[in-house]
C-alpha positions in Angstrom: 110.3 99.5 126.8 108.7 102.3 124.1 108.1 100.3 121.4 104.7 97.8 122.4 101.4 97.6 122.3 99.1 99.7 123.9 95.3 99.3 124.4 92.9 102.2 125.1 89.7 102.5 126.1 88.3 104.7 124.0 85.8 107.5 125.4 82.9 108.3 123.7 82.7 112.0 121.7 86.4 111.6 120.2 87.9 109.9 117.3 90.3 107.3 117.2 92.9 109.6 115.8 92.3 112.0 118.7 93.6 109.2 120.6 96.7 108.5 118.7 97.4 112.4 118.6 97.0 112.1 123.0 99.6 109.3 122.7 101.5 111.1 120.4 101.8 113.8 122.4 102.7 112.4 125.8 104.6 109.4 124.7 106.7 112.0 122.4 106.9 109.3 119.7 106.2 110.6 116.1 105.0 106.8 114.8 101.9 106.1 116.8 99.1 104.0 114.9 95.9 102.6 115.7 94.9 98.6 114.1 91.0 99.4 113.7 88.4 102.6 113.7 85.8 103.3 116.4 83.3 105.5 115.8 83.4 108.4 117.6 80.2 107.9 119.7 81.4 104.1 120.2 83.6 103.5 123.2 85.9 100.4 124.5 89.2 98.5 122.9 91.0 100.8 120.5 94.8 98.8 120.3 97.9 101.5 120.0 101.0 100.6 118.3 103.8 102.5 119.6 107.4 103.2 117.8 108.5 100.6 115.9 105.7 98.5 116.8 103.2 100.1 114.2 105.4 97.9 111.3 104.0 94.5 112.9 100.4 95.7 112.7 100.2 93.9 109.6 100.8 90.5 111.3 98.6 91.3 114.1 96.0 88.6 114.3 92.4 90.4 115.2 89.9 88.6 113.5 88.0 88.0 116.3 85.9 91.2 117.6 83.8 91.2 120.5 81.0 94.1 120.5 79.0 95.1 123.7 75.9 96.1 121.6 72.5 98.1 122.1 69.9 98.5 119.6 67.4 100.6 119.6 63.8 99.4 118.2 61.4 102.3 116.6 63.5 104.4 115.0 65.6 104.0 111.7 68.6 106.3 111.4 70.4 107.6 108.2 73.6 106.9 109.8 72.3 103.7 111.6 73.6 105.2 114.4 72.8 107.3 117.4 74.4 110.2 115.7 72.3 110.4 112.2 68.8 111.6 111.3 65.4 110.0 112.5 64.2 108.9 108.6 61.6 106.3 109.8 59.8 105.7 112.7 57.8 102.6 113.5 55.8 101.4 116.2 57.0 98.1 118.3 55.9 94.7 117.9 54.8 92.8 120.8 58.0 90.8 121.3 59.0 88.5 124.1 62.5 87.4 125.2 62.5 84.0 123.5 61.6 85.9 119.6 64.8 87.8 120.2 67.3 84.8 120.9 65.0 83.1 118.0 65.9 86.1 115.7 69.5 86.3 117.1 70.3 81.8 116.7 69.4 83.0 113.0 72.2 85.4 112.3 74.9 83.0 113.7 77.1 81.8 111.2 78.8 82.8 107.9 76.7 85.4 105.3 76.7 88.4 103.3 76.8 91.6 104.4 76.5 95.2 102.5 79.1 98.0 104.5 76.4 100.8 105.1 76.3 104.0 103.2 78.5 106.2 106.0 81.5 103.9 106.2 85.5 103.8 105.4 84.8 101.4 102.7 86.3 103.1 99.5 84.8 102.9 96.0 86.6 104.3 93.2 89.1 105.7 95.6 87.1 107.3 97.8 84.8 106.1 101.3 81.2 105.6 101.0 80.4 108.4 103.7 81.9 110.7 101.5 79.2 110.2 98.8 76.6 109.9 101.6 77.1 113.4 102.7 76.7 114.4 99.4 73.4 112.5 99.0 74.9 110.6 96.2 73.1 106.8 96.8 76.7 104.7 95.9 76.3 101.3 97.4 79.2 98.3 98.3 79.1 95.2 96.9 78.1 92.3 100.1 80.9 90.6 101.7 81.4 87.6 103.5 81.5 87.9 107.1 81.2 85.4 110.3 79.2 85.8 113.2 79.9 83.4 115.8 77.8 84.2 118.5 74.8 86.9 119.7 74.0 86.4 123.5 71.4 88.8 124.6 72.5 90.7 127.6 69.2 93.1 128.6 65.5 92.6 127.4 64.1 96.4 128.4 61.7 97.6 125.2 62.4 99.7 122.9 66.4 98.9 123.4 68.1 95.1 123.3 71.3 94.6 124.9 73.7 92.3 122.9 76.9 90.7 123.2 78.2 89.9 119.5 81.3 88.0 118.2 81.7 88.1 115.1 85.4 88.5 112.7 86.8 91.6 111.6 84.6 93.8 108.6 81.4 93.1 110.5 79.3 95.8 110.7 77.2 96.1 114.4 75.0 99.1 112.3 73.9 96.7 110.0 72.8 94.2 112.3 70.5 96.2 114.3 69.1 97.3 111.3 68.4 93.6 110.1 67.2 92.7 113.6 64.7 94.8 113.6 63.8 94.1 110.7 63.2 90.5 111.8 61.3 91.5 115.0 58.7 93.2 112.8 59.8 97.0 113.3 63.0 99.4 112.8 66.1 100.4 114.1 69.3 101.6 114.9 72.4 100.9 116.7 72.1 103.2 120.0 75.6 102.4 121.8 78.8 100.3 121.1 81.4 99.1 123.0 83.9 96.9 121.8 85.4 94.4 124.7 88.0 92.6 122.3 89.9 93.0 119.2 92.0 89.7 118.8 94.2 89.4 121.6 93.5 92.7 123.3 90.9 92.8 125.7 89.1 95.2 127.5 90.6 94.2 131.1 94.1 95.2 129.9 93.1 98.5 128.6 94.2 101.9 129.6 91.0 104.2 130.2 91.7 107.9 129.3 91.3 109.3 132.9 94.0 106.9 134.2 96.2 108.0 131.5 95.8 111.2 132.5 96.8 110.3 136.1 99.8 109.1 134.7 100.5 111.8 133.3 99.7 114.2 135.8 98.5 112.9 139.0 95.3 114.5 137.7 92.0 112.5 136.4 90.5 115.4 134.5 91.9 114.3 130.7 89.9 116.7 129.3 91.9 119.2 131.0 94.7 117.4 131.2 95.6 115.8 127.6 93.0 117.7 125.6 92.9 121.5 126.7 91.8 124.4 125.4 93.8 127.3 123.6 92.2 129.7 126.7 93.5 128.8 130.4 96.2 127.5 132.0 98.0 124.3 130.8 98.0 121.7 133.4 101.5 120.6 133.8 103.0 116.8 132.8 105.7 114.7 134.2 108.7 113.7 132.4 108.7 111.6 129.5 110.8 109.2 131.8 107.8 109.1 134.5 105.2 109.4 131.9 106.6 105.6 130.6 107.3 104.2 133.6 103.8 104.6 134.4 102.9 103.1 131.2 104.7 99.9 131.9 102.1 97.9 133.2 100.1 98.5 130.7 102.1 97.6 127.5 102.0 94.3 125.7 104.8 93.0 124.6 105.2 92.3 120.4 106.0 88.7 121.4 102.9 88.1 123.4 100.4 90.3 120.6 102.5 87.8 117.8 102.0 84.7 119.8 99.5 83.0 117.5 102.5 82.7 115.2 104.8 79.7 114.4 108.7 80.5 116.4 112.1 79.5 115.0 114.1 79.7 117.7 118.1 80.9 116.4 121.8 80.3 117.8 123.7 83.4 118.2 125.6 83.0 114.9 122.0 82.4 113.1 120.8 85.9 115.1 124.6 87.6 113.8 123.8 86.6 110.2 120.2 87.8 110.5 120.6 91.3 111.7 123.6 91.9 109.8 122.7 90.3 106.4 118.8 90.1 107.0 119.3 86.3 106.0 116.2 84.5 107.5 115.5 81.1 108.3 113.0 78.7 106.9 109.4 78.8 108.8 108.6 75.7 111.4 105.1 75.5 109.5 104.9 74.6 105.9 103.2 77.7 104.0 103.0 79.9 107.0 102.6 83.5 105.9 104.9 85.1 108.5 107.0 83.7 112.0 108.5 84.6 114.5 112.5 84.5 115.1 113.5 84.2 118.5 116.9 84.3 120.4 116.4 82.8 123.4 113.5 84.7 125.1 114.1 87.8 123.1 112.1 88.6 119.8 114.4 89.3 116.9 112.2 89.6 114.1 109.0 88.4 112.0 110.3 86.4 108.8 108.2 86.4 105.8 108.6 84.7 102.8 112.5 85.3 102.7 112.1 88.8 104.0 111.8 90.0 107.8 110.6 93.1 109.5 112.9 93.9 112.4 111.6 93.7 115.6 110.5 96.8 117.1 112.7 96.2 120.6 116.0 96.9 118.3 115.1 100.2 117.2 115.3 103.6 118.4 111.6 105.3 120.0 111.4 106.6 116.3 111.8 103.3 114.7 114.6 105.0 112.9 118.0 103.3 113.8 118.7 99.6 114.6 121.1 98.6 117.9 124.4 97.1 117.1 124.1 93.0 116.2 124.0 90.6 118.2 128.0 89.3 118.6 128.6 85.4 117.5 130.9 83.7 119.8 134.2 82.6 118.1 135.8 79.9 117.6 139.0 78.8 118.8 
């Protein structure tokens, strides 16, 4: 199987589109997409979509984030972030372990939140770290967001350790700066890891160093998948070997879809899809997408009259659909 699911663990120092350019480039696949930005100096679950794979993104259910958090008291960033500018400094409170669960039982729950000046969010076409690097002060209008839990992990002054679980659009920048702000002093988020994005989970990703052992028998993946012009290139296996090793570490698009409703077809039902696209009703009254399933095998995602064709028909490219499934006749 090429077409899947594949979850890295993203290094720290790289962007996530340095990681889809290293799967690009030993997978061999030109449609390789990630569901969800890390920062560069954040490390942990970065989800790959592979092939065909990156059309079902849109039906991927990852609401749910877990984020491995530290915050740093004292200091105030510009980026909110280890890698911005000190532009406030503040001593530390005399704080105890019971005010920072008190401060975190507060945050818990549905609010408001502004995105923070150097983020992706667009206004008027273009992201707000755009304007922040020009010193132009353009703000985002506050948007819901859900935190379900903050379970403090490490109590070591200045820096908090916190385990956060929160949905999707949640900013971890912001709430160290608001934390602080509750104990009495500033901040800024120091390190981030993120241990779950929906149903990928840190246990079942793919760090870069044993990708580059799959790839070359070789650790190094600095040398390995990200050399340098100067030196001699360290040699890969096949593309064959290089995706048998991958195997293991691939999740199926039935099992990352399997928080949707299944209709499950008879062969003719499966004929008259693939040939005509011609999909059936969903199981579950206003569902917006389900799955269509022949037998154990994952056909396609039906929505609203249309489908997507399920990436295990189509070529590594996503380009060219296998021949239909034949209908027994009838005598």
């Amino acid at each position: 199987m090429t077409d899947g699911f594949l979850v890295m663990d993203k290094p720290p120092g790289i962007t996530s589109h340095d990681v889809v350019a290293v799967a690009r480039a030993v997978t061999g696949l030109k449609k390789v997409g990630h569901t969800g930005t890390l920062d560069p100096f954040a490390t942990g679950v970065l989800p790959l979509a592979l092939g065909g794979a990156t059309r079902l993104i849109q039906f991927l259910d990852e609401n749910e984030k877990v984020y491995d958090a530290t915050i740093a008291l004292g200091r105030l960033t510009d980026t909110g972030d280890p890698t911005g500018a000190v532009i406030d400094e503040r001593p530390v409170p005399p704080i105890t372990r019971a005010d920072v669960e008190r401060v975190f039982s507060a945050f818990v729950g549905t609010r408001l939140q502004r995105p923070p000046r150097y983020s992706a969010v667009k206004i008027k076409g273009k992201p707000l770290y755009e304007y922040a690097r020009k010193g132009q002060d353009v703000v985002a209008e506050p948007r819901p967001i859900r935190i379900d839990s903050m379970e403090l992990l490490s109590f070591d002054l200045p820096r908090i350790r916190v385990l956060i679980r929160c949905s999707r659009g949640t900013y971890a920048r912001v709430i160290a700066e608001e934390v602080a702000e509750a104990l009495g002093t500033v901040g800024h988020l120091d390190e981030l890891r993120r241990d779950g994005s929906g149903p990928f989970k840190i246990g079942q990703s793919l760090p870069m160093s044993r990708l580059s052992e799959i790839v070359a028998d070789n650790p190094a993946w600095h040398e390995v998948l990200r050399p340098g012009r100067q030196g001699e290139r360290i040699p890969w296996k096949s593309r064959e070997e290089v995706f048998a090793g991958l195997q293991p570490y691939l999740v199926s698009p039935r099992e990352a879809l399997k928080h949707l409703p299944a209709v499950s077809l008879s062969a003719l039902e499966a004929r008259r899809f693939q040939t005509t696209g011609q999909v059936p009703p969903s199981p579950v009254p206003d569902a917006r997408a389900w799955l269509l399933l022949l037998g154990d095998e994952l056909l396609g995602v039906g929505t609203a009259g249309k489908a997507i064709a399920e990436p295990l028909q189509w070529e590594s490219d996503g380009s060219r659909p296998r021949p239909p499934i034949t209908a027994p006749r009838r005598h």
